[in-house]
Each structure stands twice: as C-alpha cells, then as structure tokens.
N, C-alpha and C positions, 0 to 999 in steps of 0.2 A: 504493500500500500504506500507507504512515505516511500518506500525505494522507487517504484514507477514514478512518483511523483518527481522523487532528488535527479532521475536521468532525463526529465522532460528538461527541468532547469539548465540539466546540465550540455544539452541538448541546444538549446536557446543559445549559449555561450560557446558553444563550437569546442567545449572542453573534451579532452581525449579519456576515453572511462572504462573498465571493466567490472561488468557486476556479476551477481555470487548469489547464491539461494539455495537453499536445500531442496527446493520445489522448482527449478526453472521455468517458466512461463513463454520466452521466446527463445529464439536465434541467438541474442546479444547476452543473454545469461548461461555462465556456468552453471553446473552443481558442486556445491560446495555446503558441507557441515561444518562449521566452527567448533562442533564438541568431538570434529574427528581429524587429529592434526593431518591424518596420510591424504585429505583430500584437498589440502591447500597444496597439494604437488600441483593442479594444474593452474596457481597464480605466478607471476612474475613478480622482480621488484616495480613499484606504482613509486610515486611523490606523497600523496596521502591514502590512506588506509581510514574507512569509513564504517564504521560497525553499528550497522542498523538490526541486529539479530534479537531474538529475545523470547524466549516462551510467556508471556505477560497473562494466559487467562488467570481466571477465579483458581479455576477447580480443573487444573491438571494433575493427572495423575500418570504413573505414580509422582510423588511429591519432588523426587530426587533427580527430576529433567530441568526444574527451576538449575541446580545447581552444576549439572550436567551442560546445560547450555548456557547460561547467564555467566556461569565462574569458570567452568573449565575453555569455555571458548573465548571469555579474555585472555585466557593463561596461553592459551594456543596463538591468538591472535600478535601477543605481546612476542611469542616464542619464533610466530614466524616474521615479526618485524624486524629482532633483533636479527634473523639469518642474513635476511635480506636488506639488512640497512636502510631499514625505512624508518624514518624518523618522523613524523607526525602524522598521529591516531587524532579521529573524530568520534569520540563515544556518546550515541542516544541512549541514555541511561532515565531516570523518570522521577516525575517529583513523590512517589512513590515512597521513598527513600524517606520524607518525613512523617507519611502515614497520616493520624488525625492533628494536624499541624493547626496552629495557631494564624486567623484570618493573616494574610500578609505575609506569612511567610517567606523569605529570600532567601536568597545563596547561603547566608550564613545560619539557617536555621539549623535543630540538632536533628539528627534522624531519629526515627522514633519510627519505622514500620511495622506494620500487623501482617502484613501475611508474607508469605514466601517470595514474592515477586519484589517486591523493596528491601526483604535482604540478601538476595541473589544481587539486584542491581550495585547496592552502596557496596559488597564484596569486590563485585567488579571494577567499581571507582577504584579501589584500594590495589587491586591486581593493577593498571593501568596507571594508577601514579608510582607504584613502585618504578615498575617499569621507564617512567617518565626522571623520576629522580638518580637511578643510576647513570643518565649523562642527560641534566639539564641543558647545560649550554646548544648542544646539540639538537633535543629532541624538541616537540610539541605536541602536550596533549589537551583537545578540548572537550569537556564533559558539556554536553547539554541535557536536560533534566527538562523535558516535555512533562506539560498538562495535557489533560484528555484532549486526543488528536482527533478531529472528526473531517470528515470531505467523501465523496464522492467515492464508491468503491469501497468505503470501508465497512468494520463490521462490528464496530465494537460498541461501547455502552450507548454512545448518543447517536447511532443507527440503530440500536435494540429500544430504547424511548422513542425515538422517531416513528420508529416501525409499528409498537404499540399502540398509538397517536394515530397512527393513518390506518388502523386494521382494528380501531372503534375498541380495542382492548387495553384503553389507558385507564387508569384513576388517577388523580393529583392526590399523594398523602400529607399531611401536614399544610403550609399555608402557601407553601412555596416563594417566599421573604429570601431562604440559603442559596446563599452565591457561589455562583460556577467558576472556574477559569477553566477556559476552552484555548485550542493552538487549530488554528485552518494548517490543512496539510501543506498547503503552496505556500504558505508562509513560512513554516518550519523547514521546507524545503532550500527554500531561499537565503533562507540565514545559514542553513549547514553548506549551500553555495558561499555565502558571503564567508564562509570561516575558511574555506581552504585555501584560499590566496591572503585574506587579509586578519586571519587571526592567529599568533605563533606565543610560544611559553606554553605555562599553566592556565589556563581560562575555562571557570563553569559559568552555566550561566543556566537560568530558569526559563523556559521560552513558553508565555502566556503572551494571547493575545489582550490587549487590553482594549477598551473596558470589560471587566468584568459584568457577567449575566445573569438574573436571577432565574432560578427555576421557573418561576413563575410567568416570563418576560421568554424564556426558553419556546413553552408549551405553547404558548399566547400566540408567539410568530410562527410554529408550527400548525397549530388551528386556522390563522388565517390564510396560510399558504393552499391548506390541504385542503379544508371545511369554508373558509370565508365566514370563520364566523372567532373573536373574538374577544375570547375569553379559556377559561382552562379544564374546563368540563366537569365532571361528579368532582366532589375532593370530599374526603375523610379524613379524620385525623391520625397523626401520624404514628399512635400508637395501634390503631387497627395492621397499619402498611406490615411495621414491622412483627407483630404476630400471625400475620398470614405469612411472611415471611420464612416464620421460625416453621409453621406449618410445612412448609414446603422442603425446609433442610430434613425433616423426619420422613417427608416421602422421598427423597432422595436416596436418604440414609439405606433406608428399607428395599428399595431397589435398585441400590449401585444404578441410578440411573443423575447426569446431569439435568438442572432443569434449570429454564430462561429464568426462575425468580427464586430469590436465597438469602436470608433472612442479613448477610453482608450486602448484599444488591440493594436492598430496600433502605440500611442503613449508609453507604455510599451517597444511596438520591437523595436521602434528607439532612444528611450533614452540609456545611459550607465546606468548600474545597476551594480556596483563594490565595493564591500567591502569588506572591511578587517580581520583578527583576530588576537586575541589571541592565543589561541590555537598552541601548540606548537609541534612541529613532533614527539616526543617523544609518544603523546600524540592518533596517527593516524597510528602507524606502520600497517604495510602490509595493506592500503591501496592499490585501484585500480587508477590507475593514470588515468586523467580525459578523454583524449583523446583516452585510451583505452575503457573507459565506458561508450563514446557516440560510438563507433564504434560497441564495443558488445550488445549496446541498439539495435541501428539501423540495425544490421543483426537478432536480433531476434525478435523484433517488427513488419520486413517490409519483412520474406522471400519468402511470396508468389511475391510482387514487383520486388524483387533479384531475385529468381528464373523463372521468366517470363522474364525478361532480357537475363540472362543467356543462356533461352534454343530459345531466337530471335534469326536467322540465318541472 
C-alpha cells in the first residue's frame, strides 16, 4: 500500500529504485522476506535502503511473527547494509511505540505500548540505531513513526469504519468529541521522498497530518459523501460499544476464529489518539490537505454505495 504509493512518487522524480515484497505484485518487484536473510541475495548495493515491512494486525498469530519480522528483519536489514556498505536506512516504524499516549504527544514522548506490534516496532528502532551508532559520521538513519495511514487501496482500521459506514453496519459509541491523527498515504509518501536526498544523521520524526479530526467530524464527512445526509447516525454510549466488544473476544476465543470487532477495536475508536511533530511545512509542501483526502478516499473506495444513492428516486 505506502510502497505503491512511495514508487509512484518516486516515479514523478525520475528516481532510479528497486522494490522488494514478500508478495510481488508486478514486473518491477522482487520477492524478498526481510525475516529471511538468504533472500536479500537477489539485492544489490542501492544509496538508501527503505524498510517499509511490518506484520502490524491486531490479532496475528502465532504471536512470534511480530518478532520474526519486525526484529529479526531489522537485524537482517542492518546485516545486509553493513555487507554492502550502505549507509542510510529509512525506517517506517509507528506511533504505536507510545500506545495510550498523552493528547500531543511528540518525538520525545516515553513508549508505553500495549500490544505486540509497538514493541516489535521500538525493538526495531533500537536494532537500527545500534546499527547507526557504530559509524555515525558515516551513516544515516531516519525513523519515521506514522499515524493511522489511510488512502485509496488500503485496508486497514479507517477502511474497516469507512466500510461499516457505507454497508449501513455503523453505530457511533460514545459522543465522538476523541480526536484522531490521520497520515494520507501520498503524503507520507512524499516526505519519505523528501528524506532521501534531503534528510542525513539521526532524524525521527512523527508524521501526522494536521489538523487533527474528531470522530465525530470523521463519520459526519463520511455520511455526506456516501448518504448526503449529515450527521452521524444511531450513537450509544460508549460503555455498550465496548461490552459488545468484550462479547465478541469470547466468540472468538471459543472459535479460534478472527473477527472485524474486539473488545481493543472498540477501545482504539473511542480513545483520542493525537500527536504531535516535528516536522516542519517546509518540509510537506504540496501536500493534500486532510479533509480533502478523506473525501477523495471515500468517493473512490465507496462508488458503487454513491452511485446507488444517487440513481434512488
């Protein structure tokens, strides 16, 4: 998803690239596993090294592919730079890392992760600065620490609200007041453009689009896009959401089966998740402003929903 995206970017700029996937998709991509060092035999030395990799769901299993792929495929990646004398690494890593963070949080906040997925990623930081500190002068490494990524093609939490939204299977829990920080994928693309010529040393950085969104304001632009109607539909409050919630980890449990709703999912949506950066405008030009990037998701994600709308008499 962010990789299609980072070679369209990179594509735009006439830059020379080889990408890597465990899964290849076209012609222009290798296969390459990062938690299997014999298959980086078929890279060369590059100028930068880019590690967009990451098992990120809820509820993978088993639990030891978080560390499998997250930890051992730094150590691999660090392993094959050091062969090849490659000296500056690009790591998407995730604000994950500080878990239920205090509104605002920045670069300098403490980690504090809950699930496996943000302490696989901060492991990783730690694997890759090691890496970076055996020959500073020389190397460059930059951590960027994405908010929830959403655009076009993707599949993750705010395509599974979206999708809810548009398949008349939403409810709002709680009053929806908690605020999001969201990253548009051409954005976050653009800036991991902007870091490989113009960002060298040590550099993290938190990459949110700003302003921030509330749930509320979320559902509201998703209603009118899809429904033309203007407002945020049933809401309950928020201790129902997450007792159905907790219900559904129990049918889960009992059928070794994953399911779209889990009693973290519910708690996820009604928490704020808002943080901060660095990252300076200079830094972001001709971005897409956020409010346009969820409207232009959701007319191209949902036109069959829009179009059946449109042609109700």
């Amino acid at each position: 998803f962010l990789g299609s995206n980072l070679k369209t970017q990179f594509d735009k700029k006439n830059f020379t690239y080889l990408a890597a996937d465990i899964n290849p998709t076209d012609s222009r991509t290798i296969k390459l596993d990062v938690a299997s060092y014999k298959t980086f035999n078929n890279l060369d030395k590059v100028d930068v090294l880019i590690n967009l990799a990451a098992e990120h769901r809820d509820d993978v299993k088993p639990v030891s592919k978080y560390d499998e792929v997250n930890v051992n495929g730094a150590k691999n990646i660090c392993s094959f730079c050091t062969d090849k004398n490659i000296n500056k690494i690009i790591f998407t890593s995730s604000v994950a890392i500080y878990g239920f963070a205090p509104p605002n949080t920045d670069e300098n906040g403490e980690p504090n992760f809950f699930n496996d997925y943000g302490r696989t990623k901060l492991l990783a930081e730690k694997v890759y600065k090691e890496w970076y500190e055996k020959d500073p002068k020389n190397r460059s490494l930059i951590i960027i620490r994405p908010t929830v990524i959403f655009g076009k093609g993707n599949r993750g939490n705010v395509y599974n609200l979206l999708k809810q939204i548009s398949d008349n299977r939403f409810i709002m829990f709680g009053d929806g007041n908690n605020i999001k920080s969201l990253a548009y994928v051409e954005n976050v693309a653009k800036f991991i453009r902007h870091c490989c010529n113009n960002e060298n040393g040590l550099k993290i950085y938190n990459y949110i689009d700003k302003p921030d969104i509330s749930v509320k304001t979320l559902v509201t632009i998703a209603r009118e896009e899809i429904f033309n109607k203007s407002n945020t539909g049933i809401r309950l409050p928020a201790f129902i959401g997450i007792s159905i919630g907790y219900i559904f980890d129990i049918i889960s449990f009992i059928f070794r089966k994953n399911l779209p709703i889990s009693s973290i999912r519910v708690k996820k949506f009604l928490m704020t998740t808002q943080f901060n950066t660095s990252i300076t405008k200079d830094k972001t030009v001709n971005n897409v402003a956020l409010e346009d990037a969820l409207r232009d998701t959701i007319r191209n994600e949902f036109k069959s929903s829009i179009s059946k709308l449109n042609k109700t008499p």
